[in-house]
DRENRO-479961 format. One record per residue (C-alpha): x, y, z; residue in three letters. Coordinates in steps of 0.05 Angstrom, whole numbers, always signed. Example, Ala and Ser with C-alpha at 12.3 -4.5 7.8 and 13.67 -1.06 7.14 Angstrom:
KOLVEX    east   north      up  type
KOLVEX    +246     -90    +156   ALA
KOLVEX    +273     -21    +143   SER
END
This chain:
KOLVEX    east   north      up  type
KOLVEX   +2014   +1575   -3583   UNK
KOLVEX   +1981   +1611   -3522   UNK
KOLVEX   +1968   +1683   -3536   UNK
KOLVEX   +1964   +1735   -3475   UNK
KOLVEX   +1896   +1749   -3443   UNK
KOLVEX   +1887   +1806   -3463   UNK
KOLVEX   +1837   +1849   -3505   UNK
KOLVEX   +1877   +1876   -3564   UNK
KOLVEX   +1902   +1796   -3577   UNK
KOLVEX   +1831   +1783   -3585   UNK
KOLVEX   +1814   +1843   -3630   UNK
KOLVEX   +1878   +1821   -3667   UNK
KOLVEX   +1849   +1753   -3678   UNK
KOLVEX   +1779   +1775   -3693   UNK
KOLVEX   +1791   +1832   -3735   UNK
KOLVEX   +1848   +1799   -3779   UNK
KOLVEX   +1807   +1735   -3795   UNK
KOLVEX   +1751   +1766   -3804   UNK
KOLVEX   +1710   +1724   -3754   UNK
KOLVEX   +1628   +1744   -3737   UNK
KOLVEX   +1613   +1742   -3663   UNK
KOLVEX   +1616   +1756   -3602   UNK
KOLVEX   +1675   +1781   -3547   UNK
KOLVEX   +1658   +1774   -3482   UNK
KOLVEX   +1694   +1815   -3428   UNK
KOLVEX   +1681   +1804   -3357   UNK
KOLVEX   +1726   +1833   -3300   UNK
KOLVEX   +1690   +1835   -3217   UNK
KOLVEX   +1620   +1882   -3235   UNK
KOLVEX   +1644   +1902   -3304   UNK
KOLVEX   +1609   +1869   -3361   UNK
KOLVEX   +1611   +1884   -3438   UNK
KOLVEX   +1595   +1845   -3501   UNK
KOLVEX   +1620   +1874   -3567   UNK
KOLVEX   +1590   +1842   -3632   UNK
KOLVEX   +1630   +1828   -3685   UNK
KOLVEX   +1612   +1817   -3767   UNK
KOLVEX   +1668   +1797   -3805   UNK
KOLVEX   +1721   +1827   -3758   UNK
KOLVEX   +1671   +1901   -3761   UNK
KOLVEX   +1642   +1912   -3695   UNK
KOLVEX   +1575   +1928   -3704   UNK
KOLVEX   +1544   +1930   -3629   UNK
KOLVEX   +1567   +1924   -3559   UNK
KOLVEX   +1520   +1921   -3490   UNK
KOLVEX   +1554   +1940   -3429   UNK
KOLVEX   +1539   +1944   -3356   UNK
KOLVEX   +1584   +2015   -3348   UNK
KOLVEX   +1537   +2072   -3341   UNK
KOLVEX   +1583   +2117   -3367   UNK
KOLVEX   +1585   +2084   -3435   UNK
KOLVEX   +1512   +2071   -3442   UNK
KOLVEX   +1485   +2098   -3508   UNK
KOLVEX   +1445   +2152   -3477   UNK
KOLVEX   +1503   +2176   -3441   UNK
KOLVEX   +1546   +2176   -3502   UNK
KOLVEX   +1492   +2217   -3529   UNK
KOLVEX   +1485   +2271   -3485   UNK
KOLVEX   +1569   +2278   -3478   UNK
KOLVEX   +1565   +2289   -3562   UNK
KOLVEX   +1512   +2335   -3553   UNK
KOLVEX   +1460   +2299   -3595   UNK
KOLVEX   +1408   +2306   -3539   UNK
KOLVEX   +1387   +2361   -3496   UNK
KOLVEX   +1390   +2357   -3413   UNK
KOLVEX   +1320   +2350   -3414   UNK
KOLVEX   +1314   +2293   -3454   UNK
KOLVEX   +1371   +2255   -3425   UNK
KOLVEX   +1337   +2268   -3352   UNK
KOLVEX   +1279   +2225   -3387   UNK
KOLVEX   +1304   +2178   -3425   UNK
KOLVEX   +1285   +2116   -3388   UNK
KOLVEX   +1211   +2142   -3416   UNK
KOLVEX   +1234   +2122   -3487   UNK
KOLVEX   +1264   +2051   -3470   UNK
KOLVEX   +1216   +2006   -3515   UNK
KOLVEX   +1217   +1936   -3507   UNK
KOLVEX   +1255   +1886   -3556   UNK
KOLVEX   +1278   +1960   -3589   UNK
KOLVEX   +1344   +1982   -3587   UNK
KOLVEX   +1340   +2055   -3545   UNK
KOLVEX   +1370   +2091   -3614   UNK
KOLVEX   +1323   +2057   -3648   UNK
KOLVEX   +1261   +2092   -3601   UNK
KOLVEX   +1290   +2158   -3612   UNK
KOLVEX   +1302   +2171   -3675   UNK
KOLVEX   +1223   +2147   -3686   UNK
KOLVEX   +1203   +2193   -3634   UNK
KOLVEX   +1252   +2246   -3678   UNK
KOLVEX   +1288   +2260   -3625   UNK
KOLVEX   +1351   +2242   -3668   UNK
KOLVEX   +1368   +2238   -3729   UNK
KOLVEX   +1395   +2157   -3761   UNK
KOLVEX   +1468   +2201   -3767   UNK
KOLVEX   +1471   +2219   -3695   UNK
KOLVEX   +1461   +2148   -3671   UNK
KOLVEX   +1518   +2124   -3724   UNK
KOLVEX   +1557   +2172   -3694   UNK
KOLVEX   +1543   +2167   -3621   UNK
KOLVEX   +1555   +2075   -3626   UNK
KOLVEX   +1612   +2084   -3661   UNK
KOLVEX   +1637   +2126   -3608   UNK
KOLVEX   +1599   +2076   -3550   UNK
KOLVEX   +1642   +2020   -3577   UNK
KOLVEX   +1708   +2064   -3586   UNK
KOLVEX   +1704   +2084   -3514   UNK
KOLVEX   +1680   +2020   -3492   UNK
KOLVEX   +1738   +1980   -3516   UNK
KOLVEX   +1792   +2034   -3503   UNK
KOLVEX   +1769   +2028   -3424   UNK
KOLVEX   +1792   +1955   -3419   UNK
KOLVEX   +1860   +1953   -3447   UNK
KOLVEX   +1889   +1966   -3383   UNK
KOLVEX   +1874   +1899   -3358   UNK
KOLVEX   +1896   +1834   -3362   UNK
KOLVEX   +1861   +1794   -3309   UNK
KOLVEX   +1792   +1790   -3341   UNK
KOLVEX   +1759   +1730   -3366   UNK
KOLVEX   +1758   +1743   -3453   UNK
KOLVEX   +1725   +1696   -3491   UNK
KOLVEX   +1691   +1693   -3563   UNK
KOLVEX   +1635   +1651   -3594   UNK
KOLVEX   +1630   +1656   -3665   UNK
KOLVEX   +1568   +1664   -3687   UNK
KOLVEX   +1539   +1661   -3775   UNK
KOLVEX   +1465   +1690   -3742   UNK
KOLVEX   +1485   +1752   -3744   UNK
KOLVEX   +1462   +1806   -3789   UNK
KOLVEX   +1508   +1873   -3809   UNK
KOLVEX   +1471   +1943   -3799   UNK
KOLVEX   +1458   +1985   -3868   UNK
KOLVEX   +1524   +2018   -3842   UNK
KOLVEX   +1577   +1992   -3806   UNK
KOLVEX   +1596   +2036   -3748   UNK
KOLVEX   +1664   +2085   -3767   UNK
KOLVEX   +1710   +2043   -3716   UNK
KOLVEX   +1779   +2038   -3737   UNK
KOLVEX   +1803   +1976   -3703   UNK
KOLVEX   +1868   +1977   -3721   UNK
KOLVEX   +1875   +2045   -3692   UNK
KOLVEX   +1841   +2019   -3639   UNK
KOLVEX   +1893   +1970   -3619   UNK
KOLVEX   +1947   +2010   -3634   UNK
KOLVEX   +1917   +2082   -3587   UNK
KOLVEX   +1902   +2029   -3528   UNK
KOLVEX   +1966   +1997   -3526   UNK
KOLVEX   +2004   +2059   -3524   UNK
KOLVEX   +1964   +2091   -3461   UNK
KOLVEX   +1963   +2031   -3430   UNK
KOLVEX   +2009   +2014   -3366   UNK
KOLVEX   +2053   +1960   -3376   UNK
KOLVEX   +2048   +1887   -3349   UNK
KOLVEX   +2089   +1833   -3341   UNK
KOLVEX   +2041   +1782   -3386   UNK
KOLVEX   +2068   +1812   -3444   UNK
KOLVEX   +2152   +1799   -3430   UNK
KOLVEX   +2116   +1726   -3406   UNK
KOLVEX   +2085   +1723   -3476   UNK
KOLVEX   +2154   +1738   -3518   UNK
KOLVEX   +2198   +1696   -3474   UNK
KOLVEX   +2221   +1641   -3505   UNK
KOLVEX   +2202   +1658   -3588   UNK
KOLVEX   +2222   +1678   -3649   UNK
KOLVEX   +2202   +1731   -3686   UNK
KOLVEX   +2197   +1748   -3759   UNK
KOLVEX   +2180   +1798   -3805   UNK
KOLVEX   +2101   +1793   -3841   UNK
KOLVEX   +2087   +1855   -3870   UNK
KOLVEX   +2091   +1929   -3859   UNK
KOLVEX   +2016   +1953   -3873   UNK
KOLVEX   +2013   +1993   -3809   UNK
KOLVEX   +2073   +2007   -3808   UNK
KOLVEX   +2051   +2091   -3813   UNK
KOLVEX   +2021   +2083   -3736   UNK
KOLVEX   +2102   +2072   -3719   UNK
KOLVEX   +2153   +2112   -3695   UNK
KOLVEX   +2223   +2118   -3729   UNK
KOLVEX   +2249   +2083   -3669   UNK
KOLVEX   +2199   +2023   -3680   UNK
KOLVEX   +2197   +2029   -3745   UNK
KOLVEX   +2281   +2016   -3740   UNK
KOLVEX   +2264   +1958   -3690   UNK
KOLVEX   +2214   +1924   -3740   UNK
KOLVEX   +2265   +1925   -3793   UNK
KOLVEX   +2303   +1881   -3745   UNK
KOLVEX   +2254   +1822   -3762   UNK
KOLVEX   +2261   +1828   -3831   UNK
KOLVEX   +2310   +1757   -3819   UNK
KOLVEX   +2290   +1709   -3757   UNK
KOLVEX   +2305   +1742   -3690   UNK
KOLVEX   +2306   +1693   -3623   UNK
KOLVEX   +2275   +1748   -3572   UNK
KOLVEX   +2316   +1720   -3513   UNK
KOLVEX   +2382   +1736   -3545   UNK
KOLVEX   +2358   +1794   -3571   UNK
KOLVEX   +2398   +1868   -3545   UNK
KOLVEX   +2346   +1919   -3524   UNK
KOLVEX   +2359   +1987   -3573   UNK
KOLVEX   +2386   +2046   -3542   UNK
KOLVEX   +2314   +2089   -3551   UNK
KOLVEX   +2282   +2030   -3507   UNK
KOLVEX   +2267   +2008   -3435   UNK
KOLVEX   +2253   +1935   -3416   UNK
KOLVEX   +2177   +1962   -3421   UNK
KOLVEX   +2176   +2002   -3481   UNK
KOLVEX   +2215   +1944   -3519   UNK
KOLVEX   +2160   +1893   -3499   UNK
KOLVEX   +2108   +1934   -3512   UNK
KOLVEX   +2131   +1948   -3576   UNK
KOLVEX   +2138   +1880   -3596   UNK
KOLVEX   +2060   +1871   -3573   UNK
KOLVEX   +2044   +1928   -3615   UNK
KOLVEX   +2077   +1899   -3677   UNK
KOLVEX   +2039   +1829   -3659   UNK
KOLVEX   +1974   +1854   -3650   UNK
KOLVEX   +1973   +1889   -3715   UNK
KOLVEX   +1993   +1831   -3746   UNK
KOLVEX   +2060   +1855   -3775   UNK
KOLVEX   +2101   +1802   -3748   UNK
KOLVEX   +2109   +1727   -3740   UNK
KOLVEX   +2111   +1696   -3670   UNK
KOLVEX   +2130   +1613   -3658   UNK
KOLVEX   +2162   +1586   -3599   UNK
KOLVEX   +2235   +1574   -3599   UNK
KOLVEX   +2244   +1521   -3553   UNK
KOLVEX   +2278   +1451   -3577   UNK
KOLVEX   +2213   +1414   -3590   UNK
KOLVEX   +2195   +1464   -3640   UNK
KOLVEX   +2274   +1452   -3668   UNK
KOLVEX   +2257   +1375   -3679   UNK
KOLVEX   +2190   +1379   -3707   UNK
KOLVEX   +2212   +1427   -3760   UNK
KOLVEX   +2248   +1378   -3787   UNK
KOLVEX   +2194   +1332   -3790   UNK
KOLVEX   +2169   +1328   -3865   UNK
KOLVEX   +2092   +1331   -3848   UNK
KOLVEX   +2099   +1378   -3800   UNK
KOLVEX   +2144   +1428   -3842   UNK
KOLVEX   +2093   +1419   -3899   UNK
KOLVEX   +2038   +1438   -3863   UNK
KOLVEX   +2063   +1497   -3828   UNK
KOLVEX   +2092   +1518   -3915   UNK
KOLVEX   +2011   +1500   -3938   UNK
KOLVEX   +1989   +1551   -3877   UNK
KOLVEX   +2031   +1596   -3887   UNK
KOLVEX   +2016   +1595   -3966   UNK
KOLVEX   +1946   +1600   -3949   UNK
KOLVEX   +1964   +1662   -3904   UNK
KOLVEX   +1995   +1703   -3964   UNK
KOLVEX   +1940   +1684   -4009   UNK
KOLVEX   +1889   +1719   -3956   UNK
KOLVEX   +1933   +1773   -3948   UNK
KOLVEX   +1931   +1776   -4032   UNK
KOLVEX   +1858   +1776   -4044   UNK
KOLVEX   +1843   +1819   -3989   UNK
KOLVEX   +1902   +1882   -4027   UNK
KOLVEX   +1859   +1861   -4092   UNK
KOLVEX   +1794   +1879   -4057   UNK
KOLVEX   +1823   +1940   -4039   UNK
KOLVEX   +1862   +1957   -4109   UNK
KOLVEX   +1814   +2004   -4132   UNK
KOLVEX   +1808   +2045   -4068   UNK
KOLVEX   +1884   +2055   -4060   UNK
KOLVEX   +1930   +2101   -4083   UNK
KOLVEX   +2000   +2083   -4097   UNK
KOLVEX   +2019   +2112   -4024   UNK
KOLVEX   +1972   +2071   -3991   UNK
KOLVEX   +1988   +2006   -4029   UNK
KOLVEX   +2063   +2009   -4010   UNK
KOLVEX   +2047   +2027   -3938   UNK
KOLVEX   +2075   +2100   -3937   UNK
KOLVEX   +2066   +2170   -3932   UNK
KOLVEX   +2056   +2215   -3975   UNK
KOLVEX   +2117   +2254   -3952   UNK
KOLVEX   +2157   +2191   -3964   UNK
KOLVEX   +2228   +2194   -3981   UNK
KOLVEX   +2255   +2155   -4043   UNK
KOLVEX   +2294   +2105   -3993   UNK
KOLVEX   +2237   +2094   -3950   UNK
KOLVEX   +2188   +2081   -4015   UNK
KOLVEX   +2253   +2036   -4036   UNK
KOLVEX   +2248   +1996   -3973   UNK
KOLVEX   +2170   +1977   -3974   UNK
KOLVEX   +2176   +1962   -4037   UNK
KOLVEX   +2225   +1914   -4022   UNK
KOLVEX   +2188   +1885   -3957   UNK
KOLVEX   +2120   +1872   -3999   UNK
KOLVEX   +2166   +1834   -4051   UNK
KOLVEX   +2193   +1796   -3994   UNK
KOLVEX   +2128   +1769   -3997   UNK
KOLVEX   +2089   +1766   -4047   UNK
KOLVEX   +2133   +1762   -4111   UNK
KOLVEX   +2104   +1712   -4164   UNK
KOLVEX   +2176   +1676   -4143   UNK
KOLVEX   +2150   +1661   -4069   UNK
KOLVEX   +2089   +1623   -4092   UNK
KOLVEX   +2091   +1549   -4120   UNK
KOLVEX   +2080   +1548   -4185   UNK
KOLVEX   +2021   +1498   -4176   UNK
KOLVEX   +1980   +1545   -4142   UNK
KOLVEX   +1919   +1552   -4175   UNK
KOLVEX   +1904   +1615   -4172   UNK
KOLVEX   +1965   +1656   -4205   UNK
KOLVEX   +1929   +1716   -4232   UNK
KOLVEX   +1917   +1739   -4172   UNK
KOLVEX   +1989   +1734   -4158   UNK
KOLVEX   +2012   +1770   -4211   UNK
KOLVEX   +1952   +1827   -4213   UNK
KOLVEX   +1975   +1846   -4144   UNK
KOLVEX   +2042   +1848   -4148   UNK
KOLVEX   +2037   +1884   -4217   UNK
KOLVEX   +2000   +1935   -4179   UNK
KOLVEX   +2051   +1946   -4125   UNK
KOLVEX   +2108   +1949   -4176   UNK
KOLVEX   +2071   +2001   -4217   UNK
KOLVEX   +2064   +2045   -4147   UNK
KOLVEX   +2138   +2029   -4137   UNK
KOLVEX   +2161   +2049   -4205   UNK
KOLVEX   +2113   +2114   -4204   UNK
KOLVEX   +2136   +2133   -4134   UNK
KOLVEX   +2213   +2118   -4148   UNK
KOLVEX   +2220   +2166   -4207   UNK
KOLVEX   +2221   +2243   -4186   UNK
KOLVEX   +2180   +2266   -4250   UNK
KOLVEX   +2124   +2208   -4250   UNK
KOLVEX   +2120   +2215   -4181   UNK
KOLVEX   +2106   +2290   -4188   UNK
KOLVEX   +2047   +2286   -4242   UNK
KOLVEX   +2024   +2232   -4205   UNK
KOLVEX   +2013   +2272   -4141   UNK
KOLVEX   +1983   +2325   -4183   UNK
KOLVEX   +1932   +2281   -4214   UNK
KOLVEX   +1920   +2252   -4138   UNK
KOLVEX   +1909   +2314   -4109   UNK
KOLVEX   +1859   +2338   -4171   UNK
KOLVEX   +1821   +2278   -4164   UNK
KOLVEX   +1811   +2281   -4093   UNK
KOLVEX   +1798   +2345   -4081   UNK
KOLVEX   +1723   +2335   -4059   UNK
KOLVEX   +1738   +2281   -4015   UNK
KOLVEX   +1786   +2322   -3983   UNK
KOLVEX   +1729   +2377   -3971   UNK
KOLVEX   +1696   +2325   -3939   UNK
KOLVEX   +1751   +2311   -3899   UNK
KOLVEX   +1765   +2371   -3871   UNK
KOLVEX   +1689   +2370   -3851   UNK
KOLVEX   +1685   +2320   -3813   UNK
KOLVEX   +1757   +2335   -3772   UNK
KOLVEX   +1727   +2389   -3758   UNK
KOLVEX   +1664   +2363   -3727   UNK
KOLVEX   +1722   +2311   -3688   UNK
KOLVEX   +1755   +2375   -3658   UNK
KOLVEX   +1691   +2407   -3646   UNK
KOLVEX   +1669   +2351   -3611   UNK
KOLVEX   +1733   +2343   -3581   UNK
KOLVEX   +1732   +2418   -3557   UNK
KOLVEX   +1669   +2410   -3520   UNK
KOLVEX   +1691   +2339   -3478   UNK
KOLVEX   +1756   +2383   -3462   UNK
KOLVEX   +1710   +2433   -3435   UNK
KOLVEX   +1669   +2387   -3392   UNK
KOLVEX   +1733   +2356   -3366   UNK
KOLVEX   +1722   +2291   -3397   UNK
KOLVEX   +1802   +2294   -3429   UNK
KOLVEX   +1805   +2216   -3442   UNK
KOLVEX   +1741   +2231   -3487   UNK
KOLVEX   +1773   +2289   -3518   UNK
KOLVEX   +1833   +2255   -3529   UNK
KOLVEX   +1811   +2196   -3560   UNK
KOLVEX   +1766   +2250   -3623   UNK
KOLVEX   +1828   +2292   -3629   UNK
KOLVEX   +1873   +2241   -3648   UNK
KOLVEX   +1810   +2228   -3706   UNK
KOLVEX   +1817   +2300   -3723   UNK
KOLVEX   +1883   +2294   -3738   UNK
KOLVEX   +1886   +2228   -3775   UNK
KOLVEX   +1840   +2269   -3821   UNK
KOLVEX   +1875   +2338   -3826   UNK
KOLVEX   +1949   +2334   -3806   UNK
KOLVEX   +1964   +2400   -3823   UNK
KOLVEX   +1920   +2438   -3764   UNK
KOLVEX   +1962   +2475   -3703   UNK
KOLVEX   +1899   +2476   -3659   UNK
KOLVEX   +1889   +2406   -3675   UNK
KOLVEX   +1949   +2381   -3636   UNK
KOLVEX   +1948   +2443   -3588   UNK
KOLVEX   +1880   +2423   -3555   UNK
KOLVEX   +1908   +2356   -3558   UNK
KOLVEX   +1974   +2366   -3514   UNK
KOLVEX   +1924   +2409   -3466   UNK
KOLVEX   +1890   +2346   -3460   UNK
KOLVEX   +1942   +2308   -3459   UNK
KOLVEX   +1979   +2353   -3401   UNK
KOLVEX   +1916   +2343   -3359   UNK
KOLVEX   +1932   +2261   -3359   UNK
KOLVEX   +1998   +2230   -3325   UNK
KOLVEX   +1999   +2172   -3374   UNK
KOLVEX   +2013   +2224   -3430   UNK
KOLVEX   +2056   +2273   -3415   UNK
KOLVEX   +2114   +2251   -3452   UNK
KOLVEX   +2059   +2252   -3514   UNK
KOLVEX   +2036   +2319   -3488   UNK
KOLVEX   +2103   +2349   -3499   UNK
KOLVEX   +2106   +2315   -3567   UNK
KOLVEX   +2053   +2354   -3589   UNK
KOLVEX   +2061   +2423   -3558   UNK
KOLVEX   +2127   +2424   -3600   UNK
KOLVEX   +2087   +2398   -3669   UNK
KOLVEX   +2044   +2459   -3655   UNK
KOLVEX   +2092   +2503   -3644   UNK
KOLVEX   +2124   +2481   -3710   UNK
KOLVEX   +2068   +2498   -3751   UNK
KOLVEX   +2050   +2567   -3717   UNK
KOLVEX   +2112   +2593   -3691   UNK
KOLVEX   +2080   +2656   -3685   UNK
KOLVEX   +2022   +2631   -3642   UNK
KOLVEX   +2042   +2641   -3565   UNK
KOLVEX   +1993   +2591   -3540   UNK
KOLVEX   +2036   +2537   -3553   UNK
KOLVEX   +2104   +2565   -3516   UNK
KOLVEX   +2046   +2572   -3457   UNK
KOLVEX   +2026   +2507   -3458   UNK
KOLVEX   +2082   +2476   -3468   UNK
KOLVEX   +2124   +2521   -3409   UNK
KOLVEX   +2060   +2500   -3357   UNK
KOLVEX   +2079   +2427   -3371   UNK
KOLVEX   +2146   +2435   -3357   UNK
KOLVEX   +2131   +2472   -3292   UNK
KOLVEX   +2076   +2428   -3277   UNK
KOLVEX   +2138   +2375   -3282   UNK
KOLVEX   +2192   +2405   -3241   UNK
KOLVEX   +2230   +2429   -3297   UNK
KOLVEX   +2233   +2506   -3289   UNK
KOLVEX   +2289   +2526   -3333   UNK
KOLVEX   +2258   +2495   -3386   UNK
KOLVEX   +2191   +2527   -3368   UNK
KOLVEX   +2218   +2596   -3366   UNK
KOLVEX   +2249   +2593   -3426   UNK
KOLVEX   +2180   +2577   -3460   UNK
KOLVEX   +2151   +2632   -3426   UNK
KOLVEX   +2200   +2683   -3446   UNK
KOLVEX   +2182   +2661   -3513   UNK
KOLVEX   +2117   +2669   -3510   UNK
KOLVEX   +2127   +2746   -3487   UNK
KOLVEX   +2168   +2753   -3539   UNK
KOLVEX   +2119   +2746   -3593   UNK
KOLVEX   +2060   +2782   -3552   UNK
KOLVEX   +2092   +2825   -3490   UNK
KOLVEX   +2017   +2834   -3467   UNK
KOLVEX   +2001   +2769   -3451   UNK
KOLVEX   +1967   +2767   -3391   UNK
KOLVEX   +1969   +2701   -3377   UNK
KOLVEX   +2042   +2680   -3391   UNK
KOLVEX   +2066   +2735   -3356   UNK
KOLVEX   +2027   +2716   -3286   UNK
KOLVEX   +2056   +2656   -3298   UNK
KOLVEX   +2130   +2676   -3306   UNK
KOLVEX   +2120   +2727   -3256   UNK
KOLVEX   +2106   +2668   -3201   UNK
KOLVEX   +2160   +2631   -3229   UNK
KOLVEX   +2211   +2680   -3222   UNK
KOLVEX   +2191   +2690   -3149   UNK
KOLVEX   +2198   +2617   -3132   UNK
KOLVEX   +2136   +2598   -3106   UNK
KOLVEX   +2125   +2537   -3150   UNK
KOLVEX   +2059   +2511   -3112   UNK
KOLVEX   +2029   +2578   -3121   UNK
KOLVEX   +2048   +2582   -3197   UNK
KOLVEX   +2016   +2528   -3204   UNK
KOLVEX   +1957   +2544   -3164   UNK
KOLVEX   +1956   +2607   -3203   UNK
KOLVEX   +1958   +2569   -3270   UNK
KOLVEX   +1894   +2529   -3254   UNK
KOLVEX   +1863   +2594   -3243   UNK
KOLVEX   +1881   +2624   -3312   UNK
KOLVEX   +1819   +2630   -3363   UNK
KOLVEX   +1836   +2584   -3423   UNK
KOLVEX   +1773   +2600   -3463   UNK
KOLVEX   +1814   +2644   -3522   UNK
KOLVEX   +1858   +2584   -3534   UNK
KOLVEX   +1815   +2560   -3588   UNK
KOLVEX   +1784   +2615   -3611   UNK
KOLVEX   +1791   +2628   -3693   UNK
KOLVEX   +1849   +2678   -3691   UNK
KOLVEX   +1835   +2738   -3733   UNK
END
């Protein structure tokens, strides 16, 4: 079966098998090569100024004007330009971790609007791992470029014509609870062409959905057409396609095993940690689906790893299920982890740091990209998600998201009236000035002084949109962030 041309179908297939090599992207001037070991990328080379590793090092800050202006001086050849500076102590072997984890972030983020490029990859067993693979979340990856992305018409093309079924649920946390509703769907056989399109969906938003489910490998795709209707009853073929898709589980097995001992019970059922019991009930139920010791032949060799899994996810489920285990287990969770949590909070804070000073320089696509980092590390922060909706607001693509956020950081600091700000110069920004006045008049309401909101409700209420605007632009932003007192 074809897959579309696109970049996140071949991060799909690289990162889930677990294939070394390399992806080649090439699209008119624009060419990049990202290096892959064992589905980690460890490397890319690109042709994009912008995302050359000096750049990326000056926009983090890990090298001084001066030095950038240079840095053709330190290229050495048949060394890698990180390499050349951190012996010349320029930077330090963290900085450069940092700075190509972020090269290949941004690198791969800046394709996924395209589907018109020539993709290709060439597996390679020559190539070597680093000491440290680079931090890059691929998953996350896929999952942040589809959503900015602009639609196309490859993907309907893709989906026309299949079927669709349920695999598993493992990232299922990156979903809405309107996609997370529409996943459930293919928990039996769905034929996409007959299917209705929910209420909380467009045409677009369906189909992209359904791409986002594929490419993170949570669902089944096969074509639907009548050949595929005659050949599955075909003995060899139906056998085949029951050995690969044993084979399939088994993967999906040892790779939970590997992974046992660096789980907790939230993590092995796929949930949050502010699950509720129905919701801990259902993944339970979805991971049984498919890998209860009842699904597997009994000749398969290798039942103890059968069993040792799915003992493990029925402990979670029977800990998680019942109100008091569930409680001393959260205590011991949160006892035990309470120096990695330290760390945590650490390094989301060098994310919104970092993210602070892109958003500064105007770079917002930057910004965006270590906020959402920040956040997946420390959920709980207000001026997380507020610098993040500024961002956001400053990009067309995101403004629905942009909202979204304003109102998650209003909910945690009601008090604050940054957030009413923000949120009431997107809605003016928008066209939408009921709306915006009313978050104004909020905002005035918790600090009558405000300088800023009321210049801003002040235009409003004279009418001069264009002006309010203008006037907005004008307004100094630079307390926004600052630790309040």
């Amino acid at each position: 079966m074809s897959s579309v041309n696109h970049i996140a179908s071949f991060l799909k297939d690289v990162f889930f098998n677990s294939k070394s090599g390399r992806l080649s992207f090439k699209r008119k001037e624009i060419e990049k090569y990202f290096f892959f070991f064992k589905g980690q990328p460890i490397q890319v080379k690109t042709n994009v100024k912008s995302e050359r590793l000096g750049e990326i090092l000056f926009k983090l800050q890990k090298i001084q004007e001066e030095t950038f202006s240079r840095i053709n001086e330190y290229i050495e050849v048949n060394r890698p330009l990180g390499e050349s500076l951190k012996r010349t102590g320029v930077i330090k072997e963290t900085d450069i971790k940092e700075a190509l984890a972020f090269q290949i972030r941004e690198s791969l983020l800046s394709v996924f609007s395209f589907f018109d490029a020539e993709i290709s990859f060439q597996e390679r067993s020559d190539l070597e791992p680093p000491e440290e693979l680079p931090a890059v979340d691929i998953p996350f990856i896929i999952d942040y470029g589809i959503r900015r992305m602009k639609y196309d018409v490859a993907i309907q093309k893709f989906f026309t014509g299949k079927k669709v079924s349920l695999k598993n649920i493992r990232y299922a946390y990156f979903l809405t609870e309107e996609e997370k509703a529409l996943l459930e769907r293919f928990s039996t056989v769905q034929v996409i062409d007959l299917m209705s399109i929910p209420a909380h969906f467009s045409n677009e938003s369906f189909y992209k959905s359904l791409y986002l489910f594929y490419c993170l490998d949570m669902i089944e795709v096969w074509t639907a057409d009548s050949s595929f209707r005659q050949n599955d009853y075909d003995k060899g073929s139906r056998k085949k396609r029951q050995l690969d898709e044993l084979e399939a589980r088994l993967e999906e097995l040892r790779e939970i095993k590997a992974n046992l001992k660096t789980k907790n019970y939230y993590e092995l059922l796929g949930v949050s940690r502010a699950a509720t019991e129905e919701e801990i009930k259902r993944a339970y139920f979805n991971l049984a689906r498919n890998y209860h010791p009842d699904r597997f032949n009994q000749e398969v060799g290798d039942i103890s790893l059968i069993n040792e899994v799915f003992n493990a996810i029925t402990t979670a489920y029977r800990t998680l299920s019942d109100a008091d285990k569930r409680k001393q287990y959260d205590a011991q969770l949160s006892a035990s982890s309470q120096e990695s949590a330290e760390d945590l909070v650490k390094k989301a804070e060098i994310k919104y740091r970092q993210g602070r000073t892109l958003y500064n320089q105007g770079m917002y696509e930057e910004a965006i990209i270590l906020l959402e980092e920040a956040i997946r590390l420390r959920r709980n922060k207000a001026d997380y998600y507020l610098l993040l909706a500024m961002a956001e607001s400053k990009l067309s693509a995101y403004k629905k998201k942009a909202e979204e956020d304003f109102l998650k950081a209003i909910e945690m600091e009601p008090w604050n009236p940054e957030g009413y700000l923000g949120l009431g110069m997107l809605y003016l920004n928008e066209g939408l000035k009921i709306k915006a006045k009313k978050q104004f008049q909020k905002a005035l309401e918790i600090d009558p002084e405000h300088q800023q909101v009321r210049a801003a409700l002040a235009e409003l209420e004279k009418g001069e949109k264009k002006k309010g605007l203008k006037a907005f632009l004008n307004l100094d932003f630079s307390t926004l962030f600052k630790k309040k007192k």
